[in-house]
N, C-alpha and C positions, 0 to 999 in steps of 0.2 A: 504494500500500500504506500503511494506516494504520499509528499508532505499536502499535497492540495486535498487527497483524499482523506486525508487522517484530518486536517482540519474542518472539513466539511462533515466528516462525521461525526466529530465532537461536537459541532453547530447544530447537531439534530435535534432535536423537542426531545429531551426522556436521558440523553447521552452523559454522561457522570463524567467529571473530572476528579482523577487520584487526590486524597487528601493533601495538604499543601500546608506546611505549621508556619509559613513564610506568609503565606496569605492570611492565617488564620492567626498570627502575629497582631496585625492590623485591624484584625477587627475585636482580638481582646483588647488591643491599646483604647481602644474607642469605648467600647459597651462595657466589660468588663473589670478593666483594672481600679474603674472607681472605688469599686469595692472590695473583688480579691487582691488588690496589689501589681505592682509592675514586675513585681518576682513572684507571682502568685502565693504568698504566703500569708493571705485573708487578710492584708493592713493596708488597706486602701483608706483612701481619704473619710471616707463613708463609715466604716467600719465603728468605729466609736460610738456611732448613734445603733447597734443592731443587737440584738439579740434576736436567735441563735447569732454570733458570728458569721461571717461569709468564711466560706470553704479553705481551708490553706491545702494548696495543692501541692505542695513540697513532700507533705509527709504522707502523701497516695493513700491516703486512709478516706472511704468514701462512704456513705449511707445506702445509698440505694441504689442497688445491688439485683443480679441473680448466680453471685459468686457465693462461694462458700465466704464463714467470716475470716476477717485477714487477708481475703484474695482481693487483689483489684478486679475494678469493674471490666465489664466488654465493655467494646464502643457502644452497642443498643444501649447499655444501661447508662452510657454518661448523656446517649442520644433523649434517652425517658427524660434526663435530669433537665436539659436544656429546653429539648420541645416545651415540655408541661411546666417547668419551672419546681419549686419546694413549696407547697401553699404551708402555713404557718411561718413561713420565714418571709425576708423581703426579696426572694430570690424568683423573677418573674419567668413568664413564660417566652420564648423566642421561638415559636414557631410559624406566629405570624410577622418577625419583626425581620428576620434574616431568612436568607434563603437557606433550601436543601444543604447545597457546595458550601455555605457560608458556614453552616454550623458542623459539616462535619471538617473544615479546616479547624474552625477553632477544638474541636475534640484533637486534631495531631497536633494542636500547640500545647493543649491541656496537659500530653502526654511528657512534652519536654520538661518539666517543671520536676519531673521525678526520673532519677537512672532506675529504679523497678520498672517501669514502664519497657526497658529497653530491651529487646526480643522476648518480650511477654505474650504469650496466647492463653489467657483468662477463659475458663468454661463456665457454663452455669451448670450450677448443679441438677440433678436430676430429680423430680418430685413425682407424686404418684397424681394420680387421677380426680378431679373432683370432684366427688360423692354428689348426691341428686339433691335437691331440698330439704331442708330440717323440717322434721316432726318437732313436736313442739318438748317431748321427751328427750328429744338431740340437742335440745336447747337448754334443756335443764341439767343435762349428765354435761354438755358442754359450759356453760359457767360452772360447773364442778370444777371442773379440768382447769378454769380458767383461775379460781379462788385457790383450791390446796394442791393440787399438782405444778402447775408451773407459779406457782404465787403473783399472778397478774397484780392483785389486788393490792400487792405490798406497794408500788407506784403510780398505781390507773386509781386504783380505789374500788369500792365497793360495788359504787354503780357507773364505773370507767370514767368518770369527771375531771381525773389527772390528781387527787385528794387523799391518797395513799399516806402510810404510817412514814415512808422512805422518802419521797416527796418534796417535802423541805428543804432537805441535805443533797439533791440531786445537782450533779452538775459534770461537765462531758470532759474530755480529753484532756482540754487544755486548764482547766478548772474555773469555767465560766459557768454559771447557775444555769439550770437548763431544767424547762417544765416538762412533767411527765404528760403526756398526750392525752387530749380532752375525748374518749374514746365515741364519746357521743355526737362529734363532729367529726364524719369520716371526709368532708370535702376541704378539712384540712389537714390530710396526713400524707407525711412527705410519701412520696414515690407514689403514692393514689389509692382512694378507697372504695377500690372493688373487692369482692373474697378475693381475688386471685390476687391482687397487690395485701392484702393486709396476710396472707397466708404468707406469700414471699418476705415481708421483714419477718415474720415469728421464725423462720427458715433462716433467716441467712443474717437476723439482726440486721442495728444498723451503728457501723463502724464509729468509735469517736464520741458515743453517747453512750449513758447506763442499759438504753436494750439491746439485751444479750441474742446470742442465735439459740433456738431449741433443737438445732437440730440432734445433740448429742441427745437430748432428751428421747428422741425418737430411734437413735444407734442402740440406746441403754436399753430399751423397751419397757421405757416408766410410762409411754404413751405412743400409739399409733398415728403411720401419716395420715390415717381419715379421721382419726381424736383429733387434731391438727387442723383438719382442715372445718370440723366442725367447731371447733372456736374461734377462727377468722370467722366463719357461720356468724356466731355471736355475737361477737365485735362486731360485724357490720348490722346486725339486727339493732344495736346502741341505737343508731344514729335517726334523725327523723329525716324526713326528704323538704326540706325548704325550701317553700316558694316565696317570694321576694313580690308582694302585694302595694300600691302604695295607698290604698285608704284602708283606714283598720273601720272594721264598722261594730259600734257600740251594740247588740245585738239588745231588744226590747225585751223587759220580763215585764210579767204582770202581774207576779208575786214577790216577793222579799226577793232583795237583789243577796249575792253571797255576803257572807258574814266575815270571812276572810280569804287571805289565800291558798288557804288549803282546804278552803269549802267545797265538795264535790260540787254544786250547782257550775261551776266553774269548766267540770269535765264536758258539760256541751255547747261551750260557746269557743267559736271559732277563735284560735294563735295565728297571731301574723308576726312574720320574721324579720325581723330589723337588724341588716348587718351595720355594724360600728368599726369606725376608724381610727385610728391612733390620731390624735389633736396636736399638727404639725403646722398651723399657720400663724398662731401669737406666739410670743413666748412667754413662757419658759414651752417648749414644744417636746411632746413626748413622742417617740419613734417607737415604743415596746409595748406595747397596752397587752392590758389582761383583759379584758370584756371585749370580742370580737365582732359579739352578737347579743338581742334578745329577743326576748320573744312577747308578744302584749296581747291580752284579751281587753273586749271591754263591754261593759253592759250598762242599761240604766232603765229607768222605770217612770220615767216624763217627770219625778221630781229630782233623784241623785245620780249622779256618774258614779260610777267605781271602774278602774283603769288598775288590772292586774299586771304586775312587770317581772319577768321569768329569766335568769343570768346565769351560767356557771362560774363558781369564781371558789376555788381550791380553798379558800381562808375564811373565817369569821373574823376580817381585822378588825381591832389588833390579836394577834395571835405570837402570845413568845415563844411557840413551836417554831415558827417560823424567819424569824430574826436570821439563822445561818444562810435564806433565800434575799432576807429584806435586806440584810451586809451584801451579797452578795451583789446585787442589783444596783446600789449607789456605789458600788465599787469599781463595777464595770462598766456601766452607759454614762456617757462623757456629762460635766456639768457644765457645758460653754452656755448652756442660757442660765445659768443661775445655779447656786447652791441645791443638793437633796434634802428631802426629809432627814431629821438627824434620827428617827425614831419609825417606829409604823404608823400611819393615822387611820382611822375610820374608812370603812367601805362607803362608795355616795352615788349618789343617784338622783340624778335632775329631769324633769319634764317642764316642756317650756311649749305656749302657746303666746302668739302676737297679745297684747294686751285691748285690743278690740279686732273684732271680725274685720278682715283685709275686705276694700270696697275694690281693690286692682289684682295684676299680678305681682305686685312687690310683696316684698316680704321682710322682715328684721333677720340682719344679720345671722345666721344660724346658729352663729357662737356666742348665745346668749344677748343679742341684743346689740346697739350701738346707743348714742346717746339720742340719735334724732329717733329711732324706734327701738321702745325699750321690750323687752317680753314680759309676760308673767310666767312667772316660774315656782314648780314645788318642787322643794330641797329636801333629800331624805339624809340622814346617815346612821349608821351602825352604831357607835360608840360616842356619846348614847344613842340609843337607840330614837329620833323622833321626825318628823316633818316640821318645816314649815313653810309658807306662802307668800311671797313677796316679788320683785322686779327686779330687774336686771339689765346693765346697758354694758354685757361682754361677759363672758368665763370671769368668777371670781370677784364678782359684782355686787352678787346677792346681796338684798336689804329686805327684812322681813316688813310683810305689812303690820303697820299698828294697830292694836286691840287685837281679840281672838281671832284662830286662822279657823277657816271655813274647814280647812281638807284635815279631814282624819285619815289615820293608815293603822295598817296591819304590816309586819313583816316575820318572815318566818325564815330562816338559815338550817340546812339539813343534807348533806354527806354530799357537801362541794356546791350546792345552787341555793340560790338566794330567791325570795318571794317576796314582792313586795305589792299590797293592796292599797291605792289611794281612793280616796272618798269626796265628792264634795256635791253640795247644791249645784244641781244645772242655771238657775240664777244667783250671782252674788251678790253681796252685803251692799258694795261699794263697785261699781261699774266702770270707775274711774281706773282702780288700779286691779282689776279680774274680768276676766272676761266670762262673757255668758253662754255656755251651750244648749244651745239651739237644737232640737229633735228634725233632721231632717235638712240641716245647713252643714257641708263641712268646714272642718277648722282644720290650720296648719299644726301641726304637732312635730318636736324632736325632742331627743333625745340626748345626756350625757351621762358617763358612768366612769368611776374611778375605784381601783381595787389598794388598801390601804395598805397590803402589803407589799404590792410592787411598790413605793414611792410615790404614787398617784398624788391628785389631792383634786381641788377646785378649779383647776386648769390644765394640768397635766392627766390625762386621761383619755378615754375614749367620746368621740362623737357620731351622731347621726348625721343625713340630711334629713331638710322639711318634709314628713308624711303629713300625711290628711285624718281625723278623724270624723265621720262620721255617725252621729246616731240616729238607730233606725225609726223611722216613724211607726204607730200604729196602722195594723193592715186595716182598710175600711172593707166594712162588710159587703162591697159594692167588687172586692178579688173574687169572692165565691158563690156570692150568687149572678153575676154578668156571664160566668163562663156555665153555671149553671142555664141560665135563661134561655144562652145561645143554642146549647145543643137538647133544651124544649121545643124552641123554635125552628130548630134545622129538621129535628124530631116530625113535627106536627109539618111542616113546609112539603118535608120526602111525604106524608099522607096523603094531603091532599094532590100531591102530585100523581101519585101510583091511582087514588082511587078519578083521576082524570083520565088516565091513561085506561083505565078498565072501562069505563062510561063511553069513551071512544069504540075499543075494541068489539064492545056491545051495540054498536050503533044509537048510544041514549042520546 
């Protein structure tokens, strides 16, 4: 093949070019080195603000895997890593960002970083088959398995929240505090959460962190590979399937609305999922949040709202269990916007609505307010335990209104999640500084939440954007008898038409 034809063949649609780390050089200087480094040894400019840390590639020690542990990855598995990105970490996806050729040059640069790499052929190991769907007895003999045979429990926790006895004191290779995985949110677990990926880390661990590989476990025959495969089973049955709704709607009772947040009346009204973000626009800015997500019901009865607010969060802070995580934490994420907590503070929890119904599309500030549009906002927090009700113009603002606050709560803390119930009159006291909810208008609603044993507090924490709440109106009796009426009338119409058609066929 001549050079014109070799060229023209590589010009094909589909035609691959050989890995290139010269190419793949250029485009880690660019995308990459922010974070891992210009020698790739994770201490990039970036790095400072992350937890987990970014990767250091020097010492070829990698998570996710379908090598045995201690082996390096194949290229598919560094390809897994890159395409889809680590969700829990700040390590995104490129597979919409560079191309095919692009990402797998930058994998032969990734390679140079380390001489293990150099005439390495990495296998994956070999696994068995996986078993059909869990009976609901596969489910139980499988959290067996999961509590006293492999001791999940001593790190995940009871109900996999991440809230384990070990927990605390966790932290990875390099000796940076590292949480134990929230087992109920499988769309953030590194390398991905299908059975087949959550079976693969129990398999092969994940290198550089306290989870271990099981596989000896299954060599030893303390447990089989389909024992195995039916507690990845498990693990993913944790998780709930989150859809991402933006009007919550207050759903109508006509009886006593619940009493708390762990009032069964509660089991039938609609959860909507609120993902949260680490509050990286004012400062002091926090890059590591603990509250990723929650989850909100809500009901009301044409005179009171109650707005239940659902959270995983590993701590009841303050907790002096946990001090070896809370040192941990101001030790390693940088303080260039300001000093840390010197201590733990309270867990919090903010709900903030414009302070009168928006007559436009503007809206206040997200982050609590600015000065020209302030919010009304209700402030919870842990330690002590109470609400109150006041405005706000930005994070950190809060000013409680004067004389008594309208909104009562409930909060409830139990093996890693947090419940918290607020209450108030659909009309307030003072119209000036609350707003009135309305049956049947929606209101802008968000959200902030801060966990007191990361360091959190009144700014540093987690944010929403603006949802909508909505409360449902009463259905008028005019839904079930119109559709009734209709199909009397459609009913009685097909009669007289059939006994037309008979009168003809008769010659009447």
């Amino acid at each position: 093949m001549n050079k014109t034809l070799a060229m023209a063949f590589l010009l094909l649609p589909g035609a691959a070019l050989a890995q290139d780390a010269d190419r793949g050089k250029v485009i880690y200087d660019k995308w990459c080195a922010g974070c891992h480094g210009e020698t790739g040894a994770g201490d990039g400019e970036a790095a400072a603000y992350m937890l987990p840390r970014p990767r250091d590639f020097t010492g070829a020690i990698y998570q996710v895997r379908t090598t045995a542990s201690g082996e390096l990855p194949t290229d598919d598995d560094l390809r897994k890593v890159i395409d889809e990105g680590m969700p829990g970490t700040t390590m995104p996806a490129w597979n919409d960002r560079l191309s095919g050729g692009q990402r797998d040059d930058v994998i032969a640069y990734l390679k140079t970083f380390s001489r293990f790499f150099d005439g390495a052929d990495p296998q994956p190991i070999t696994v068995g088959r996986r078993p059909g769907s869990p009976s609901e007895e596969d489910l139980v003999e499988a959290k067996r398995l999961f509590d006293d045979e492999l001791q999940c429990l001593r790190c995940h926790g009871n109900l996999g929240r991440g809230d384990g006895r070990s927990a605390p004191e966790l932290t990875d290779d390099a000796g940076f505090p590292i949480r134990a995985a929230d087992l109920t949110k499988n769309w953030r677990f590194n390398g991905g959460g299908t059975v087949e990926d959550i079976y693969m880390r129990m398999r092969t661990g994940l290198d550089g962190t306290p989870m271990p590989s099981n596989s000896d476990v299954i060599d030893n025959g303390i447990i089989t590979d389909e024992q195995l495969w039916r507690v990845a089973q498990y693990v993913r049955s944790l998780a709930p399937e989150p859809r991402r709704r933006d009007v919550i709607r207050a759903a109508r009772f006509e009886g006593a609305l619940p009493s708390g947040p762990d009032d069964a009346a509660w089991d039938d009204v609609d959860r909507y999922y609120i993902p949260m973000v680490g509050q990286i626009t004012i400062q002091p800015r926090w890059f590591a949040p603990t509250v990723d997500d929650i989850w909100v019901q809500a009901a009301h009865d044409g005179q009171t709202l109650a707005v239940k607010i659902t959270w995983n969060d590993a701590t009841q802070s303050p907790d002096p269990a946990w001090d070896p995580f809370f040192q941990g934490i101001v030790q390693t994420l940088t303080d260039v916007d300001g000093p840390h907590r010197s201590a733990q503070g309270p867990d919090r929890l903010g709900v903030q609505f414009p302070i009168a119904p928006p007559t436009g599309t503007e809206l206040p500030f997200f982050l609590g307010g600015d000065t020209q549009r302030p919010v009304y906002m209700w402030q919870w927090t842990s330690d002590p335990d109470r609400v109150a009700e006041g405005t706000a113009t930005g994070l950190g603002t809060f000013v409680a209104n004067g004389g008594s606050s309208q909104v009562s709560h409930a909060a409830v803390f139990s093996e890693g999640q947090w419940q918290v119930q607020f209450s108030r009159s659909l009309a307030p006291a003072d119209s000036s500084v609350a707003v009135p909810f309305t049956p049947g208008e929606p209101l802008p609603i968000a959200f902030y939440a801060a966990d007191g044993t990361d360091a959190e507090d009144d700014v540093r924490g987690s944010v929403s954007a603006w949802f909508a709440i909505y409360l449902d109106v009463p259905t008028p009796p005019s839904v079930f008898v119109v559709p009734f009426l209709a199909v009397f009338v459609t009913a009685g119409l097909g009669m007289v038409i059939v006994r037309q058609a008979q009168r003809r066929d008769r010659g009447v």
